[in-house]
C-alpha positions in Angstrom: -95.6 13.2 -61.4 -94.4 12.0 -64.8 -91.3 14.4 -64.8 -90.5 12.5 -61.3 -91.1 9.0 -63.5 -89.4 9.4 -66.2 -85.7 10.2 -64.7 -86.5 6.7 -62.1 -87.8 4.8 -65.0 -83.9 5.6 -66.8 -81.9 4.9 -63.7 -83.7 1.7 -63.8 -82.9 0.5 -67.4 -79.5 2.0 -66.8 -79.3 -0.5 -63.9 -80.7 -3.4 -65.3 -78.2 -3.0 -68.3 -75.0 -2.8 -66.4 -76.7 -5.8 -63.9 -77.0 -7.6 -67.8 -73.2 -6.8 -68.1 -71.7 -8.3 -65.3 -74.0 -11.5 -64.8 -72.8 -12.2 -68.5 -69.6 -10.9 -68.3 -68.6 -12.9 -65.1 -70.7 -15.8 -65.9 -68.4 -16.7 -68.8 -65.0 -18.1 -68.7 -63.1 -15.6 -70.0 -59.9 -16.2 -72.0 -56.8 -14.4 -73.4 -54.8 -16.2 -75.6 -51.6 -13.7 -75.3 -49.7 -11.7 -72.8 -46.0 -10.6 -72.5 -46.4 -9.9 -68.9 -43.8 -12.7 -68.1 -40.3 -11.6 -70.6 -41.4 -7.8 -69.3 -41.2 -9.5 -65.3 -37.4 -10.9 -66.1 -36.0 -7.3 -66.7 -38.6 -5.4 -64.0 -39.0 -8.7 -61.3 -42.7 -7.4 -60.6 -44.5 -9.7 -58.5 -48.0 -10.3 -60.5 -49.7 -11.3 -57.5 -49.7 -8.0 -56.6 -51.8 -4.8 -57.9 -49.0 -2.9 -60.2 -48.7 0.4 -61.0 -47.1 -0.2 -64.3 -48.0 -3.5 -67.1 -51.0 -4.6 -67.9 -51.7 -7.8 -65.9 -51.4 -8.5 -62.5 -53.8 -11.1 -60.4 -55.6 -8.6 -58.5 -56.5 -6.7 -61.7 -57.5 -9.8 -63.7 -60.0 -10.6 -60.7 -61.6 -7.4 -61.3 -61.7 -7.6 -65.0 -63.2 -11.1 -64.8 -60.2 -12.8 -66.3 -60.3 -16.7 -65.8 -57.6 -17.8 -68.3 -54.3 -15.9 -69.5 -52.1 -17.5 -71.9 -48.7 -15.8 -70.8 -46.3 -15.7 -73.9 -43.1 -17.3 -74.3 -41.1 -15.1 -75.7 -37.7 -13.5 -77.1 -36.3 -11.5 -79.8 -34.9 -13.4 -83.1 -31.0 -12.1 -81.7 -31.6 -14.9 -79.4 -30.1 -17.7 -81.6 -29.0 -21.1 -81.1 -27.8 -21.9 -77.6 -29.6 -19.3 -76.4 -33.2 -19.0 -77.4 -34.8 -22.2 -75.7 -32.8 -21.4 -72.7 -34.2 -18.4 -72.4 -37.9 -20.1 -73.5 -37.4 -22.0 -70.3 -36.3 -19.2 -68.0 -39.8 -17.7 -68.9 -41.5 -20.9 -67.4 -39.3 -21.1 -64.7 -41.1 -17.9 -63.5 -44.1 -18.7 -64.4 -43.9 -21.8 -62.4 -42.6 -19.7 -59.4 -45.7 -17.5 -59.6 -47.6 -20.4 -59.1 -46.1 -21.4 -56.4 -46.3 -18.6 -55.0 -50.2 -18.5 -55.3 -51.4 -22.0 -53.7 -54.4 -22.3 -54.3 -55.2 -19.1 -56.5 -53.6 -19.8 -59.4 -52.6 -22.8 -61.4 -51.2 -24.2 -64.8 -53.7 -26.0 -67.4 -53.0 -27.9 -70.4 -56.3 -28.7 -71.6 -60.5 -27.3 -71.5 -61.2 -30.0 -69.0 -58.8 -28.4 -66.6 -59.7 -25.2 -67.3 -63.3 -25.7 -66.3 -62.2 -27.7 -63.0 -59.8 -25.1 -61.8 -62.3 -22.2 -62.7 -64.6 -24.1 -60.9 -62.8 -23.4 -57.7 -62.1 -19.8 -58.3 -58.6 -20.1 -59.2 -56.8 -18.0 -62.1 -55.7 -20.9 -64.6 -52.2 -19.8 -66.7 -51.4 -21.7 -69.7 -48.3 -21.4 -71.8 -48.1 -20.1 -75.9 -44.7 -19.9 -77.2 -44.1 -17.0 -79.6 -41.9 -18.2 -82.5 -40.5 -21.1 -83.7 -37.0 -19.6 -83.2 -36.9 -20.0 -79.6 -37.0 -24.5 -80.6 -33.9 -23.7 -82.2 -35.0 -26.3 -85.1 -35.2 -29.2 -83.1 -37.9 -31.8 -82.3 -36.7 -32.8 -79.0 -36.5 -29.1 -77.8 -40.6 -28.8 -79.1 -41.2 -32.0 -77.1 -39.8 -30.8 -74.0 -41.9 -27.4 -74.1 -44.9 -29.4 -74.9 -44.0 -31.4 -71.5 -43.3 -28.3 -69.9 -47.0 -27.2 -70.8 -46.5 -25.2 -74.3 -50.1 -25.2 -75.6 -49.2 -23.8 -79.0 -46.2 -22.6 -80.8 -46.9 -19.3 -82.8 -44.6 -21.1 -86.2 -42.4 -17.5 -86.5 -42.2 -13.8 -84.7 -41.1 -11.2 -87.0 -38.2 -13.0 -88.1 -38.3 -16.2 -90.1 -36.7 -19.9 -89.2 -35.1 -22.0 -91.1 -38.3 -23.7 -92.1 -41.0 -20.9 -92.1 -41.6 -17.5 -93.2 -42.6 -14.7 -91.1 -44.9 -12.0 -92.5 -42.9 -8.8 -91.9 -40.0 -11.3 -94.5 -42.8 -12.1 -97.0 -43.4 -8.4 -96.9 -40.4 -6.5 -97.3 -38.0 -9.2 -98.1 -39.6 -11.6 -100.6 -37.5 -11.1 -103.2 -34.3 -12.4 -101.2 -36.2 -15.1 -99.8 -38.0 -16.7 -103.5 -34.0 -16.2 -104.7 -32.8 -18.6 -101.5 -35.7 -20.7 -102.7 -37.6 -20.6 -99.6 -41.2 -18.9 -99.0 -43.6 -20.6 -96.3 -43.2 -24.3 -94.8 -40.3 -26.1 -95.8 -40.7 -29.9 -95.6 -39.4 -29.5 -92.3 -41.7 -27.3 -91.4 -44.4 -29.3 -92.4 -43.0 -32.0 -89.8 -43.4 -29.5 -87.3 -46.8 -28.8 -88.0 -47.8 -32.6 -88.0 -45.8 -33.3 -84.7 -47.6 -30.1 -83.0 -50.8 -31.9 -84.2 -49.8 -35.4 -82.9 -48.6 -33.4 -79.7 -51.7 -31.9 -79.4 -49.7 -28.6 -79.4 -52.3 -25.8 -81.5 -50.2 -24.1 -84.2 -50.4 -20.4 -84.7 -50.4 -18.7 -87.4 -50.3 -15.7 -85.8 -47.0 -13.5 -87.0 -46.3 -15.9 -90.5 -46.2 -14.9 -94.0 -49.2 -15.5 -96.2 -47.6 -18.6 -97.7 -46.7 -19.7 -94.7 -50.6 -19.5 -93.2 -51.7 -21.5 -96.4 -49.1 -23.9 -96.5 -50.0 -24.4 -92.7 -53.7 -25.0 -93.5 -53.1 -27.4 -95.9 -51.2 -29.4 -94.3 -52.7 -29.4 -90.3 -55.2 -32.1 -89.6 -56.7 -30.1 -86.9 -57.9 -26.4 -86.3 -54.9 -23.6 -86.0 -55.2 -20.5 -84.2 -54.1 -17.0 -84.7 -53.6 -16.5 -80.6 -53.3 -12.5 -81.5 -54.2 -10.7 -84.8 -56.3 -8.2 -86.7 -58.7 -7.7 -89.6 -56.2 -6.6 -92.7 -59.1 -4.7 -94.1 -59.6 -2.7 -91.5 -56.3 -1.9 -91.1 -53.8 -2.9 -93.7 -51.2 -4.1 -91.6 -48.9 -7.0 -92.7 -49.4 -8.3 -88.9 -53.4 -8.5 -89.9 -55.3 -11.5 -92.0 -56.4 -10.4 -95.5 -60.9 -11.6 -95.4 -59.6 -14.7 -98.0 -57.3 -15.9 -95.0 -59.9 -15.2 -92.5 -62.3 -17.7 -94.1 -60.0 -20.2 -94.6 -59.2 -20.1 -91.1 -63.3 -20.4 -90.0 -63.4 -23.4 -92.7 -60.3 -25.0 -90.9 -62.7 -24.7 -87.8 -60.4 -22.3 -86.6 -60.2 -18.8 -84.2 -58.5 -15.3 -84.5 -58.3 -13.7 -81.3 -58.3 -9.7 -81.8 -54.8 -8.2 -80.8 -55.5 -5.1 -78.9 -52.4 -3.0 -80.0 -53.5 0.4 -81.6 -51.2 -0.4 -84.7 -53.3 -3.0 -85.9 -56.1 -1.5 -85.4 -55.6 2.3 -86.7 -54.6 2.4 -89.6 -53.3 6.1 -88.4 -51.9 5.6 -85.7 -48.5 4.2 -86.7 -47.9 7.6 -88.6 -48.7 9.6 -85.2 -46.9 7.5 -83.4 -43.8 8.2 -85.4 -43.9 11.8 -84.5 -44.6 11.0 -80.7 -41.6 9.0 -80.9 -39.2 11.4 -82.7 -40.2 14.2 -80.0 -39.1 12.2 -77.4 -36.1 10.4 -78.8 -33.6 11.0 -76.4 -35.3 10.1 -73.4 -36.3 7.0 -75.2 -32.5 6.3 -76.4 -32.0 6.5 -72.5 -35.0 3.8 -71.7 -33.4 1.6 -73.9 -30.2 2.0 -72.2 -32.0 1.1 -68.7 -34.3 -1.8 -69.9 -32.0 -2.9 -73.0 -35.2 -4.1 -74.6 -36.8 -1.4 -77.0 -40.5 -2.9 -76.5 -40.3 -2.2 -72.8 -38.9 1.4 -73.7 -41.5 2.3 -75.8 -44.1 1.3 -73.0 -42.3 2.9 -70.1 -41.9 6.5 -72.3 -45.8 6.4 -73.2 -46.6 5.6 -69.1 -44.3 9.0 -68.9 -46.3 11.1 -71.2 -49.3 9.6 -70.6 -51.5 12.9 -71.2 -49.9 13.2 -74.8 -49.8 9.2 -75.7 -53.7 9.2 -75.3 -54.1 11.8 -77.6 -53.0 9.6 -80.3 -54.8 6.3 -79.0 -57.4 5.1 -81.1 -61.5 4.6 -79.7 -62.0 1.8 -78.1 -65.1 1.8 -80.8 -62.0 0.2 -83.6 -61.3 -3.0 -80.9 -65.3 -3.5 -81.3 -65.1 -2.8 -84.8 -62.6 -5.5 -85.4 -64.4 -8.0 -83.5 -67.7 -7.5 -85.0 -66.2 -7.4 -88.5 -64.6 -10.6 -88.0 -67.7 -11.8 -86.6 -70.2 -11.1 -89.2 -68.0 -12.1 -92.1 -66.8 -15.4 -90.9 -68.9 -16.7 -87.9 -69.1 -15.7 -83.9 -67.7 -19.3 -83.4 -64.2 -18.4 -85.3 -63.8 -15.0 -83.1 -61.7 -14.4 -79.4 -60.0 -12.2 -77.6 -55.8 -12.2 -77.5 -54.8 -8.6 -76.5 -51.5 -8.4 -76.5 -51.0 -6.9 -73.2 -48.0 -6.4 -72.0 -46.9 -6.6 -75.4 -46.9 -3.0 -77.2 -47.0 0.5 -76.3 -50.3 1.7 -77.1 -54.0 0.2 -77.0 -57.6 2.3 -77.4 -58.8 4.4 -75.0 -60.5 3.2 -72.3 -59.0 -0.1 -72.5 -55.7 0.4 -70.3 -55.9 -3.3 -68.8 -57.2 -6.3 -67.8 -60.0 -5.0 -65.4 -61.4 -3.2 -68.5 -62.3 -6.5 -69.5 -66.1 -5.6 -69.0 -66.1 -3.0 -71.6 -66.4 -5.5 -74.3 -69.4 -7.2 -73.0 -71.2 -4.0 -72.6 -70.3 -2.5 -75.8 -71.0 -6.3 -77.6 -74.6 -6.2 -75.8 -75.3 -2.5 -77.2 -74.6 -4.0 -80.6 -77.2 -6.8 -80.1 -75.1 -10.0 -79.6 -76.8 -12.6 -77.5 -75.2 -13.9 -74.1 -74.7 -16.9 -75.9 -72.6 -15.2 -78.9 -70.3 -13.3 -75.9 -69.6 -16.3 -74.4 -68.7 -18.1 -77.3 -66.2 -14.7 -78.1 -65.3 -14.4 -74.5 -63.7 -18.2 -74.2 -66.0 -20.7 -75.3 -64.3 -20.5 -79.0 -61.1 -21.1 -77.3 -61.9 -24.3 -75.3 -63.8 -25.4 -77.9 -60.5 -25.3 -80.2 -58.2 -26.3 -77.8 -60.1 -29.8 -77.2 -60.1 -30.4 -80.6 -56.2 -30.2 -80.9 -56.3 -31.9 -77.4 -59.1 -34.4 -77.1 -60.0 -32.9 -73.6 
């Protein structure tokens, strides 16, 4: 009789566990606070209503996954200068927009957390709009008022490439030299105008993709909480894309949130070795994707859907995405962590963690390492509307 027992008893605790994982998983209001999904759709014209067979995000998959809130990115390479960038910026919400219409009733566009909880409230999948680098304003204040209009709810300061007025980490990395000789490393007093009209605006500024100087410079001059909408632990993996633990807890004094990226790069400190090797083995047929796409991100993401079976052997554990989020927890706070995955976005993520509907993974694996319902949720998306009302007042 107790050989019958025991196996019931462990399909029962086995139940009640994953029951534990989906009333807290889809009780929250979950939140990612970036996805390329949108400059990826200009160059493929996927319908995101729709389940795809290719990208990251789609509607039908973020229902599954429990998504409630996607912040799509506004974005485009630095190449995109004046006279081109912002258009381009608006070409992204013109889509955006057109999704939505598409989607009556389904899916709508919020600006603040009081919107958020309305339009979740009636089951619909809320979009919101982060623009990814300050490039794409093309310098100008009137350009940042009219995205803000448009429904920008923050403005990551720089991508890769530095403006006129801030410095971008991958610059203060490999090209500080050249940059302290034009006298110009972090905000410029510019820049610092920028970051006071994005608080007045009620516009979050991200810090997400800036030099260090830049980050500090931001913090000391913002009246209100900044974000970084999609970054990693530099500890864990020493990446100049990740936040050094002395700019982690500035950010949680500022009142702030990181929101763990996703990509394998920044969080495998191996992986961008292996992946060098994958890449150089299939160089030609990725010099031919680039051809087809011209865009070398969506290249890189189409050649690793081709040889899916060898990609994944070089994919970290989906263990390092929990690792960074528990790191960043315990050393500054569960009220200063998110999620921002960066779907869309890069090639690679852990295994296991292929797209939005694997969104329940992380509540699970959270709940095995003891956090409380109330901790996930906070994690989930209760940090997020808790620091967008503060730049927004609702």
């Amino acid at each position: 009789m107790k050989r019958l027992l025991l196996p019931l008893l462990l399909l029962l605790i086995v139940s009640a566990n994953a029951q534990d994982v989906k009333t807290i998983h889809f009780n929250a209001i979950l939140v990612d606070t970036h996805n390329d999904a949108l400059s990826n759709e200009l160059i493929t014209r996927a319908d995101l209503s729709k389940r795809q067979t290719i990208g990251n995000l789609d509607l039908v998959r973020a229902r599954e996954g429990g998504l409630d809130v996607q912040v799509f990115s506004i974005w485009c390479g630095g190449e995109y200068g004046k006279g081109r960038a912002f258009n381009f910026a608006n070409r992204e919400i013109d889509s955006l927009y057109a999704l939505i219409k598409r989607n009556p009733g389904k899916m709508t566009l919020a600006r603040n957390s009081a919107e958020i909880k309305a339009a979740v409230a009636k089951n619909e999948f809320v979009a919101m709009i982060g623009v990814e680098g300050g490039h794409m304003t093309e310098d100008r204040i009137d350009y940042i008022d009219a995205l803000a209009k448009r429904g920008m709810r923050y403005l990551t300061l720089t991508w890769n490439n530095s403006t006129s007025w801030a410095t971008s980490a991958a610059d203060e990395t490999h090209h500080k030299d050249s940059l302290q000789r034009a006298g110009h490393v972090g905000l410029t007093d510019f820049g610092k105008q920028i970051v006071r009209h994005l608080n007045d605006l009620g516009v979050m500024v991200d810090v997400s993709h800036v030099g260090e100087q830049t980050f500090y410079d931001v913090l000391a001059t913002t009246r209100k909480p900044v974000i970084a909408s999609h970054s990693c632990a530099w500890t864990l993996c020493p990446n100049q894309r990740n936040l050094k633990d002395a700019q982690l807890k500035a950010l949680a004094k500022n009142g702030g949130v990181v929101f763990v990226n996703f990509y394998s790069g920044f969080l495998d400190s191996t992986y961008m070795r292996k992946e060098g090797r994958f890449l150089r083995a299939h160089r030609r047929e990725l010099d031919s994707l680039e051809k087809i796409y011209h865009d070398a991100d969506l290249a890189k993401i189409r050649l690793n859907v081709i040889y899916q079976s060898e990609s994944d052997q070089i994919r970290p554990p989906l263990s390092l995405l929990i690792k960074d989020i528990d790191y960043i927890a315990k050393l500054i706070g569960v009220d200063h962590v998110g999620i921002g995955s960066d779907f869309d976005g890069a090639e690679s993520y852990p295994l296991g963690m292929n797209d939005v509907s694997d969104y329940p993974k992380i509540t699970e694996e959270l709940l095995k390492l003891h956090y409380s319902p109330v901790d996930i949720d906070k994690i989930l998306g209760g940090n997020f509307l808790r620091v967008l009302k503060a730049n927004t007042g609702k």
